[in-house]
C-alpha positions as CSV (number, residue, x, y, z in Angstrom):
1,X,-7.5,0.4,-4.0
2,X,-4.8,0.0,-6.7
3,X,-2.5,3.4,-6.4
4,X,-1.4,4.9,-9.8
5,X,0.2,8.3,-8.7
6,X,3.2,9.4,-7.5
7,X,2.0,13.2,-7.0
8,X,-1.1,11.5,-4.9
9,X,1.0,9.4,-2.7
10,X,1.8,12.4,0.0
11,X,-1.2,13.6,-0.5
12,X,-3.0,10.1,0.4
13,X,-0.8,9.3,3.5
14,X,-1.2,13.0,4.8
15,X,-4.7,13.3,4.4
16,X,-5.9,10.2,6.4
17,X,-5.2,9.0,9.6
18,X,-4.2,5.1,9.3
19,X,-3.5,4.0,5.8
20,X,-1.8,0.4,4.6
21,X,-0.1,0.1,1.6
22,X,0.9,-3.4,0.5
23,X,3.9,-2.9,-2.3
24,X,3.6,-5.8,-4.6
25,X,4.0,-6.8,-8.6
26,X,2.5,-9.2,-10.8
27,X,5.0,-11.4,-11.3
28,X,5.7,-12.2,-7.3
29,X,3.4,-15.3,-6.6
30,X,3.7,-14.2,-2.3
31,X,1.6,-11.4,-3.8
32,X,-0.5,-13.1,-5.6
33,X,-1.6,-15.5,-2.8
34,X,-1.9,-12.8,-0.4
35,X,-3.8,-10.0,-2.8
36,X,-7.1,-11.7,-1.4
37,X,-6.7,-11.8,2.0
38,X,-5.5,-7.7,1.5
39,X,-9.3,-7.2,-0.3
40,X,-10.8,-8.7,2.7
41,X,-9.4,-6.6,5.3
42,X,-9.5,-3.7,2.8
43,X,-13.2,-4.4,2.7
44,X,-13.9,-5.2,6.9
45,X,-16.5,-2.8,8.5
46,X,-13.5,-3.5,11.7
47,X,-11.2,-1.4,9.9
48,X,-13.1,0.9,8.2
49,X,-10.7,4.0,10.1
50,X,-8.3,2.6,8.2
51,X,-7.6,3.2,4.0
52,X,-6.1,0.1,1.9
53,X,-3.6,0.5,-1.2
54,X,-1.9,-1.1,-2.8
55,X,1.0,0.0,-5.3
56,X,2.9,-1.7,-8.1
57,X,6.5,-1.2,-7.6
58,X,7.3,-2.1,-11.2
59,X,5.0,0.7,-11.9
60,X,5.5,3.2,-9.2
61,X,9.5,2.8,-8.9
62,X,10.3,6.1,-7.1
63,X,7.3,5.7,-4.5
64,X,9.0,2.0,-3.8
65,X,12.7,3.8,-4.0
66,X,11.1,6.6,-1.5
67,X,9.9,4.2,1.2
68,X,12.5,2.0,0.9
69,X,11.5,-1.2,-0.7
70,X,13.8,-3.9,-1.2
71,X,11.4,-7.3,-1.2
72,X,7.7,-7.6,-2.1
73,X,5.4,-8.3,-0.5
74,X,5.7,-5.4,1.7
75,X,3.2,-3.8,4.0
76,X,3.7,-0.6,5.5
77,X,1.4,1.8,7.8
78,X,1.4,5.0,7.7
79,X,-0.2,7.5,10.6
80,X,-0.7,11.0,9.8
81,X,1.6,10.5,7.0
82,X,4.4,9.2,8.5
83,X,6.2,5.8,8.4
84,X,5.2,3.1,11.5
């Protein structure tokens, strides 16, 4: 799922118990290339206990200030809302 709100984010990490968010933008070809592979998994009855995001740092600049991004692409899991 693409993420579009900051005021959701806690919210979304909190409420489930695994969740993968892959920071990313549009300009970063790594992203591009690995945006498929992302859906896949996202989409794999293997990880269906687990919730897929991902979030547009050029968009969502506090979220990717808050977590602590500093290169893209990024994945991070969360469990039970906090950072793994």
């Amino acid at each position: 799922r693409q993420y579009g709100r900051h005021n959701e984010f806690s919210r979304i990490i909190n409420r489930y118990k695994f969740v993968v968010v892959v920071f990313w933008a549009a300009w970063c070809g790594p992203c591009r290339i690995i945006s498929p592979e992302f859906e896949k998994l996202s989409n794999d009855k293997a990880f269906s206990q687990v919730d897929f995001y991902k979030i547009d740092i050029d968009e969502q600049v506090k979220i990717a200030t808050e977590v602590g991004i500093r290169q893209i692409p990024t994945f991070v899991l969360f469990k039970y809302g906090a950072q793994i």
